[in-house]
C-alpha positions in Angstrom: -25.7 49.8 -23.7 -22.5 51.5 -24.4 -21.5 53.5 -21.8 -18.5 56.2 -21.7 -18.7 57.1 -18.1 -20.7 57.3 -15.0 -20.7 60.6 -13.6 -21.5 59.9 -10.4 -19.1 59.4 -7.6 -17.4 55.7 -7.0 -16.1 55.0 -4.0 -13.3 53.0 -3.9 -13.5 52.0 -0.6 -16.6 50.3 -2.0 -14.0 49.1 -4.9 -11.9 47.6 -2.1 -14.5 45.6 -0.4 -15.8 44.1 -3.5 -12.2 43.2 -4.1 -11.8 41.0 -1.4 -14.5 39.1 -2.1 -12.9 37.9 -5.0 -10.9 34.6 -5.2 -9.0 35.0 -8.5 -6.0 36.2 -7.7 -5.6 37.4 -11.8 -8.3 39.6 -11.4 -8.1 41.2 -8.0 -4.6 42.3 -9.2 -6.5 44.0 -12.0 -8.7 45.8 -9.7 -5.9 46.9 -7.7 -3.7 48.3 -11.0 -7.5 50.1 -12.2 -8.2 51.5 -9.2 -5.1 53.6 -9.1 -5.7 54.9 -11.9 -7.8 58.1 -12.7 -11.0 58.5 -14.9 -13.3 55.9 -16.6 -10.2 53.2 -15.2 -11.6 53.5 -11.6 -15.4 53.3 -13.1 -13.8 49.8 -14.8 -12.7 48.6 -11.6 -15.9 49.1 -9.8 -18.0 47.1 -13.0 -15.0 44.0 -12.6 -15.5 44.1 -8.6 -19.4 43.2 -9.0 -20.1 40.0 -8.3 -19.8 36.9 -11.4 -23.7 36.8 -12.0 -24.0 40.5 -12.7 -20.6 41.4 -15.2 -21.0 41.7 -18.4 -21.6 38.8 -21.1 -22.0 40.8 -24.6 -22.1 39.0 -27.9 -20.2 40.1 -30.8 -23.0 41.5 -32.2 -23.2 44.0 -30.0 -19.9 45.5 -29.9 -20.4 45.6 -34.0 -23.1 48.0 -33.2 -21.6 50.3 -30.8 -17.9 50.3 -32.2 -16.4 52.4 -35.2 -13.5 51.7 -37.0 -9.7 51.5 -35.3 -12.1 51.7 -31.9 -10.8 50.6 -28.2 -13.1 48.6 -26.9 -13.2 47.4 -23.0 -15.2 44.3 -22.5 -15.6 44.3 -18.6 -17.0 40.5 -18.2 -16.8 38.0 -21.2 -17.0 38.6 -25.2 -19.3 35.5 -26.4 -20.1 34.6 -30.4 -22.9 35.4 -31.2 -23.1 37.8 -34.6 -20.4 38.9 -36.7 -17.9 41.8 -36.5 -17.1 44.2 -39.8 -14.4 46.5 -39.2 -11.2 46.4 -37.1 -11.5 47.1 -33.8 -9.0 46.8 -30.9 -11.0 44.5 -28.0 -9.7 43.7 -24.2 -12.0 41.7 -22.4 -12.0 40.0 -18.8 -12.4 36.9 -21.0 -13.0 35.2 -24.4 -15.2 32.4 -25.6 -13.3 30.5 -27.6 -15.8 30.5 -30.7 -15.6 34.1 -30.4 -11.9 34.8 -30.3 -11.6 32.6 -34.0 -14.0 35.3 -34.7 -12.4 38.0 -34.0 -9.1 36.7 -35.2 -11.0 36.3 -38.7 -11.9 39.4 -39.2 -8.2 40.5 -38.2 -9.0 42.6 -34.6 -6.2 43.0 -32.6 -7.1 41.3 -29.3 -5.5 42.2 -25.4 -5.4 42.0 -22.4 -7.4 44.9 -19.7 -3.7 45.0 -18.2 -2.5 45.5 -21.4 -4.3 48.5 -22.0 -4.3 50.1 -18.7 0.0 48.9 -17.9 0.5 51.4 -20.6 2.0 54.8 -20.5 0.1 56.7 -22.2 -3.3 58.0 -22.4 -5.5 55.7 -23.9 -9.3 56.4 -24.9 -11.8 53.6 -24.7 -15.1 53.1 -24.9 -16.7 50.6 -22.0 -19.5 48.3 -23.5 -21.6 46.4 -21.1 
């Protein structure tokens, strides 16, 4: 389901706790640059604090349904192989299988980082897929 944003209310006290949980220091250091942030960013850190067995695992396939050309697409778990992709897309994911970044990098998608995207100065709009 693609998703552009939950209205309701996220606590990011909620965020926090989640946070701690966490053991890699990579991505509680995300968390902690996303929730500072305003907007769907904060509604990103709260789908990356969830524990392992419930982020998001979405096939290629998928993200070729729900995307559009020259797209930003946020991957909040990890982008697997499965299908193939048909226009170019930008893609940040928590992580890649390796299958599927050859993928991507065939059909010439420019691939970063979630820090990438949200480090930036400027106003970016992005479409969440989960």
């Amino acid at each position: 389901m693609a998703l552009k944003s939950k209205k309701k209310k996220i606590s990011k006290t909620k965020i926090e706790k989640a946070m701690q949980r966490k053991t890699d220091s990579s991505l509680r250091e995300l968390i902690l640059l996303l929730k500072k942030k305003q907007g769907d960013w904060i509604y990103l850190a709260y789908l990356l604090a969830k524990p392992k067995r419930k982020q998001a695992s979405v096939n290629i396939f998928k993200i070729n349904k729900f995307s559009k050309e020259k797209d930003i697409i946020i991957i909040p778990g990890k982008v697997l192989s499965q299908g193939e992709i048909n226009h170019k897309i930008t893609i940040a994911a928590f992580s890649f299988s390796d299958i599927a970044l050859k993928k991507l990098k065939q059909c010439k998608c420019e691939i970063k980082t979630i820090k990438e995207l949200a480090s930036g100065d400027k106003e970016v709009k992005f479409k969440i897929i989960i």
